[in-house]
KEKE-3310 file (N, C-alpha, C; in steps of 0.2 Angstrom, whole numbers, plus 5000, padded with zeros to 4 digits):
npx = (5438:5445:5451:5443:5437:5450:5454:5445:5442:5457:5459:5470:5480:5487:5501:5509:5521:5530:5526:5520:5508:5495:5484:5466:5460:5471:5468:5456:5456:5463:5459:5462:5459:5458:5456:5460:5473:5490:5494:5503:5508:5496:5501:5512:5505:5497:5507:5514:5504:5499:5504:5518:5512:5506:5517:5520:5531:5535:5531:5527:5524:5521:5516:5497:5486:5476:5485:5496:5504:5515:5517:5517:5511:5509:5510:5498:5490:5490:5484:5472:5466:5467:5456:5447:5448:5449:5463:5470:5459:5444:5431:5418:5418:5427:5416:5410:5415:5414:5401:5385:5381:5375:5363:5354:5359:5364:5377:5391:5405:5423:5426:5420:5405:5386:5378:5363:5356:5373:5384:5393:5405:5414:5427:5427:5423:5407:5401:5388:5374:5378:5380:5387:5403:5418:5423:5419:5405:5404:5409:5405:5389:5395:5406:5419:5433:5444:5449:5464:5472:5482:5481:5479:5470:5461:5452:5443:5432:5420:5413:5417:5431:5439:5455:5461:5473:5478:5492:5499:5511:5504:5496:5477:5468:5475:5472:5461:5448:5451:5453:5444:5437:5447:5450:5436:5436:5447:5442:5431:5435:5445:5434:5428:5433:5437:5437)
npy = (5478:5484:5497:5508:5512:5516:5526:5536:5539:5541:5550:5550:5550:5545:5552:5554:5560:5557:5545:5543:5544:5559:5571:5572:5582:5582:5571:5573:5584:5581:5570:5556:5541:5535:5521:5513:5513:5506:5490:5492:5505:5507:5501:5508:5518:5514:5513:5525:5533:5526:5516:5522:5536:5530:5528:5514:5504:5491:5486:5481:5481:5472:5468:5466:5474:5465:5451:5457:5461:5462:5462:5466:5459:5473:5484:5479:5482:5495:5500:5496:5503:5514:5513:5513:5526:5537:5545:5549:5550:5557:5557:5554:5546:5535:5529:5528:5516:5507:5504:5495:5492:5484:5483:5467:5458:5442:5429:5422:5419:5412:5398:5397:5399:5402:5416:5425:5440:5445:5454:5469:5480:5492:5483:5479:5468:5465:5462:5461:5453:5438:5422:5406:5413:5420:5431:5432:5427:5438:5453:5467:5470:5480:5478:5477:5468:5459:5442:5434:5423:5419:5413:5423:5435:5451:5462:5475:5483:5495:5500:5495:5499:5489:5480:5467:5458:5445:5434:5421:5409:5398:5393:5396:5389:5373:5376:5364:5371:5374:5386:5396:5395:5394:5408:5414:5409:5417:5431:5431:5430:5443:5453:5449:5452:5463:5479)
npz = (5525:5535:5526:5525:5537:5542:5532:5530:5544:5551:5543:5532:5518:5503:5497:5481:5476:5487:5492:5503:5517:5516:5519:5520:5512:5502:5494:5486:5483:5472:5466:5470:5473:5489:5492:5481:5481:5482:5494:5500:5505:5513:5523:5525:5532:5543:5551:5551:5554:5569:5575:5578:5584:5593:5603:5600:5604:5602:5591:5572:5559:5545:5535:5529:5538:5543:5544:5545:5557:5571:5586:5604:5622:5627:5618:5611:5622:5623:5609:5613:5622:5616:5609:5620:5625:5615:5606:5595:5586:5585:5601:5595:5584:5587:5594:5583:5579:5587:5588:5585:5567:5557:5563:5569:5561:5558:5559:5558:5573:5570:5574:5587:5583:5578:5578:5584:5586:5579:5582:5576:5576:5567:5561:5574:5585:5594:5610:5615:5618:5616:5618:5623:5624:5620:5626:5637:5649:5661:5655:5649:5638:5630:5628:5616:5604:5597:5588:5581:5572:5574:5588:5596:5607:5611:5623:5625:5637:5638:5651:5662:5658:5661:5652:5641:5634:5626:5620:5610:5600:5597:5583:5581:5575:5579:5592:5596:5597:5612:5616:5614:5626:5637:5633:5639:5650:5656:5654:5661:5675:5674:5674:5685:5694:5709:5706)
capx = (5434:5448:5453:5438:5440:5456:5454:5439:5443:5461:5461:5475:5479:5495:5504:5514:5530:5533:5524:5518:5500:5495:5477:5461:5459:5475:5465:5450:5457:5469:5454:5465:5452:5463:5454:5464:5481:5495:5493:5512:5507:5492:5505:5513:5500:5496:5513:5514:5498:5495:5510:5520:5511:5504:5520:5519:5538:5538:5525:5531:5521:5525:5510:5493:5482:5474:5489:5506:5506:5518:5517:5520:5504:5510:5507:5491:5482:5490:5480:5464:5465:5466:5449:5442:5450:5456:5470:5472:5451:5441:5427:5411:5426:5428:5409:5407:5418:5411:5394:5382:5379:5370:5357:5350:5363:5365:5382:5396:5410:5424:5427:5413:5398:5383:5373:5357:5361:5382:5384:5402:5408:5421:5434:5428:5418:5403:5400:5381:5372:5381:5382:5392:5408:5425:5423:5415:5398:5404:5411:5398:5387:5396:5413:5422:5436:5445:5454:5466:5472:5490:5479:5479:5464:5461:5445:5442:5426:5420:5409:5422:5440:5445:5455:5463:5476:5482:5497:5501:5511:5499:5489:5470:5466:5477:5468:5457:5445:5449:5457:5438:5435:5451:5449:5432:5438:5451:5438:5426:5442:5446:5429:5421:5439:5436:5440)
capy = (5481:5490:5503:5514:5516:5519:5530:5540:5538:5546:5555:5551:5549:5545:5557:5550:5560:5555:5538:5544:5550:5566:5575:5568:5586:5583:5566:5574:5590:5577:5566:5550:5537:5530:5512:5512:5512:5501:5491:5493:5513:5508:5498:5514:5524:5510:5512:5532:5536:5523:5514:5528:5543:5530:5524:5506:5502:5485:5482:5481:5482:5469:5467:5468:5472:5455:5446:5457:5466:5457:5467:5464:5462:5481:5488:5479:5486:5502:5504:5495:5509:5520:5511:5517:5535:5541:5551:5548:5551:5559:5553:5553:5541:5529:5528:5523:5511:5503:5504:5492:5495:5481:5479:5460:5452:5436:5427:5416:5419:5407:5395:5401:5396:5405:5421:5428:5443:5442:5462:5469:5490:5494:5480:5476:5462:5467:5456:5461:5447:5433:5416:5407:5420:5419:5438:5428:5429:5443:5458:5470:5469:5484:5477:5475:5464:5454:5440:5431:5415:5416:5411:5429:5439:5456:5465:5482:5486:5504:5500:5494:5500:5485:5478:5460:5454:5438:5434:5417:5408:5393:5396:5396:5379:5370:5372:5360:5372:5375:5392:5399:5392:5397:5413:5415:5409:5422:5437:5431:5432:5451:5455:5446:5453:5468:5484)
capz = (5530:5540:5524:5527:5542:5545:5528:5534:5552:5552:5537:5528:5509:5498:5492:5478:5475:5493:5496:5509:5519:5520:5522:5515:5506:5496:5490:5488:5477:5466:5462:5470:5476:5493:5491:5475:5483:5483:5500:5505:5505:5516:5528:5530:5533:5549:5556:5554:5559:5573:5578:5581:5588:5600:5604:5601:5601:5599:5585:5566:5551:5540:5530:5528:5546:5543:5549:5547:5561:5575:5593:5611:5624:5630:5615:5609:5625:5620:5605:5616:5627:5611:5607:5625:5626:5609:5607:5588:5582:5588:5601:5589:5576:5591:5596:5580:5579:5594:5587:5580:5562:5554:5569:5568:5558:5559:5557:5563:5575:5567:5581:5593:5584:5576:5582:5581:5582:5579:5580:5573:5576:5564:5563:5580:5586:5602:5613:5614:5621:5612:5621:5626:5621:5619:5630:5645:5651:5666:5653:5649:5632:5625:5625:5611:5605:5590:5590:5576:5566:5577:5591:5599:5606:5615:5622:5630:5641:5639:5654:5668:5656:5660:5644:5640:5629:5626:5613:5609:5594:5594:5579:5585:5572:5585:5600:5596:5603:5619:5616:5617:5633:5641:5633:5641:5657:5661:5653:5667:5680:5674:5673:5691:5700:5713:5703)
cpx = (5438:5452:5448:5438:5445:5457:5450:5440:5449:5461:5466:5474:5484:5497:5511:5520:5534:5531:5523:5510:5500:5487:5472:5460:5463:5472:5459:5451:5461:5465:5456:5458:5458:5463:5456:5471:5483:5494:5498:5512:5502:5496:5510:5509:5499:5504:5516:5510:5494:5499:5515:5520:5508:5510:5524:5525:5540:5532:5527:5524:5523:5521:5504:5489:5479:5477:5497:5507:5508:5519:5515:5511:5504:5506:5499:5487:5485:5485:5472:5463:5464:5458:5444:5443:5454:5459:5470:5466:5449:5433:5421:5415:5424:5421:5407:5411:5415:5403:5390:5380:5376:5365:5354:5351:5365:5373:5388:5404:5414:5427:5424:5407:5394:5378:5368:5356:5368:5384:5392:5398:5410:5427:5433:5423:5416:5401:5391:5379:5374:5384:5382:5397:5414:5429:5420:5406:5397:5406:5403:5395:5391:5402:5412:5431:5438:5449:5457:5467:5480:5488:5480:5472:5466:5454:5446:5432:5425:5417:5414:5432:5444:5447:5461:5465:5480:5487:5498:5506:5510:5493:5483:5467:5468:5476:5463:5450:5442:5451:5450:5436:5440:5450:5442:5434:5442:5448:5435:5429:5442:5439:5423:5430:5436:5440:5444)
cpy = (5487:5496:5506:5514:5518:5527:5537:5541:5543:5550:5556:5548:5550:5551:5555:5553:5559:5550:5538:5546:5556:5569:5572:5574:5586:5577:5570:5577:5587:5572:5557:5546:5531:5521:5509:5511:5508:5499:5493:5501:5512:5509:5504:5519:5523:5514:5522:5536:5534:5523:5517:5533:5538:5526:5517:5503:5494:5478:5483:5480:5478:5466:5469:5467:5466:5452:5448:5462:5464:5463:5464:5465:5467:5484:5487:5484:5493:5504:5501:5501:5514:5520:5515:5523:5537:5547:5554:5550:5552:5554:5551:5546:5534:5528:5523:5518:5507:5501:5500:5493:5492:5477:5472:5458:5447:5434:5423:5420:5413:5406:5392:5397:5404:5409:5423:5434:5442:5449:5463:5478:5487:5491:5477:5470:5465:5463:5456:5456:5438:5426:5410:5412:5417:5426:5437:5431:5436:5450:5460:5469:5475:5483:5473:5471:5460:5449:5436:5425:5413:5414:5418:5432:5446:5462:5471:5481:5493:5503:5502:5497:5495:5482:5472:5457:5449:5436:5428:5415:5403:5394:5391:5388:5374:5370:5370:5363:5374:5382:5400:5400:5394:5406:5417:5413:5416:5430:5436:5432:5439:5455:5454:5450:5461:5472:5488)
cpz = (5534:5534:5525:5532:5544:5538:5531:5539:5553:5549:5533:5522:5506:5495:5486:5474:5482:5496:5501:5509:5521:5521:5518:5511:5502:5491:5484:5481:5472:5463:5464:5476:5482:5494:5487:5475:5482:5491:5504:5508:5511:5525:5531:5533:5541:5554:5560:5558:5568:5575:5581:5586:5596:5604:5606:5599:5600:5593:5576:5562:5547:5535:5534:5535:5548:5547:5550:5551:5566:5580:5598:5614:5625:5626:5611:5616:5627:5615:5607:5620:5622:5609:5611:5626:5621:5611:5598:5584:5587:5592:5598:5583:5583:5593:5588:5579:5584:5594:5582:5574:5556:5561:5565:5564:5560:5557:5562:5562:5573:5574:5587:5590:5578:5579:5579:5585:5580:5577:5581:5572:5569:5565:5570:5583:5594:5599:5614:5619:5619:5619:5622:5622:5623:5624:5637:5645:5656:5661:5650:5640:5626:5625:5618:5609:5596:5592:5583:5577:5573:5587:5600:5602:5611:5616:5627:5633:5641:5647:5662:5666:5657:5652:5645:5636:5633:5619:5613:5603:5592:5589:5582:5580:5577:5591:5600:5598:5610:5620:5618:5626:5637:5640:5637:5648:5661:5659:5661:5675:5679:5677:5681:5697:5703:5709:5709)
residu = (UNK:UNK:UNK:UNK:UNK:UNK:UNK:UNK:UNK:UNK:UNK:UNK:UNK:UNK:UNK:UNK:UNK:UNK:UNK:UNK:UNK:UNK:UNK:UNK:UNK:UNK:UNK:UNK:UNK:UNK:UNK:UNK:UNK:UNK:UNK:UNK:UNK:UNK:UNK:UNK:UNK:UNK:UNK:UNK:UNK:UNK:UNK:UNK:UNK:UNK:UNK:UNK:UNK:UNK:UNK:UNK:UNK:UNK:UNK:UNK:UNK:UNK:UNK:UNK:UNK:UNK:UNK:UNK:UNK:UNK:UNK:UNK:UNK:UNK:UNK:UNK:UNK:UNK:UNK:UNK:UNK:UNK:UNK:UNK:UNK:UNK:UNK:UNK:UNK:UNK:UNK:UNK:UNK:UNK:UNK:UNK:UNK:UNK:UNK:UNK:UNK:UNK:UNK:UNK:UNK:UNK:UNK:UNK:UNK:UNK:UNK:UNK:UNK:UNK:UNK:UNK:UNK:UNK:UNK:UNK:UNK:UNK:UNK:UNK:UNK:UNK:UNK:UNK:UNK:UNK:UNK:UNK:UNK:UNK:UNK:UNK:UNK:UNK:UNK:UNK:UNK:UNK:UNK:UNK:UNK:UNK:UNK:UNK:UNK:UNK:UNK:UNK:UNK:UNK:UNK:UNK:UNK:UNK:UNK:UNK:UNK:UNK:UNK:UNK:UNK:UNK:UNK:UNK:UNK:UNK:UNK:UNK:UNK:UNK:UNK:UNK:UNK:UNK:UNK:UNK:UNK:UNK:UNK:UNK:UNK:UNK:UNK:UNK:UNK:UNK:UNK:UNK:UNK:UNK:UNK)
# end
């Protein structure tokens, strides 16, 4: 899910006597299909094009954005605020990212439960009307939000700008659970606090 956008979205694309990314028309004009890449080329593509220019000095690459990306709370809501005020894409890029795209899908939050609708941006999970949440019941229907396996989460609000990382290294199997509920409690704290 996240090479098109980040393909499409930044615009980069292998250049292979320098293992590197360079412009989508050098793809384009070379016939090279970037979804066809090697992933370790991807991984650099994450590091130079994002981690860097926004820079997220204590975040590493060390695999695939799924699960190898190790970085500090600071700079996860560095690139949450990138979400709410790009710097790197343009604003029409990050709208759609934030933007419902398979209206009135159904499906299940792992953890959370099943939704009707269960509406997903780009890589990002809205909050929509979805409840109970792992986002609180207080943050607004258009925040957006992921959270992982290492029992981490992180949400942004276009609405209020507030944004909220959590980092743990209890992976999220092991909180039997409660990791929603606590996570839902300190949204609803951010979210119900005088701006």
């Amino acid at each position: 899910h996240y090479r098109p956008w980040i393909v499409q979205s930044l615009g980069g694309v292998w250049k292979p006597e320098k293992n590197k990314w360079r412009t989508i028309m050098d793809a384009t004009s070379s016939g090279v299909n970037p979804a066809c890449l090697p992933l370790k080329v991807e991984y650099d593509y994450i590091a130079d094009a994002v981690v860097r220019p926004l820079a997220m000095t204590s975040t590493e690459v060390r695999g695939s954005p799924a699960h190898g990306i190790h970085s500090s709370a600071d700079d996860i809501a560095i690139f949450m605020a990138e979400v709410l005020q790009p710097r790197l894409v343009s604003s029409a890029t990050a709208d759609d990212a934030r933007t419902v795209h398979f209206p009135g899908l159904s499906g299940i939050v792992p953890g959370v439960g099943r939704f009707d609708p269960c509406d997903w941006g780009l890589g990002l999970e809205i909050r929509g009307d979805k409840a109970p949440h792992w986002m609180g019941r207080s943050t607004s229907p258009a925040t957006v939000g992921h959270f992982g396996g290492a029992g981490t989460m992180a949400w942004a609000d276009p609405r209020s700008g507030n944004i909220v990382v959590a980092l743990t290294d209890l992976p999220f199997d092991q909180w039997d659970g409660t990791a929603v509920r606590h996570w839902a409690t300190l949204s609803d704290a951010v979210a119900e606090a005088p701006q």
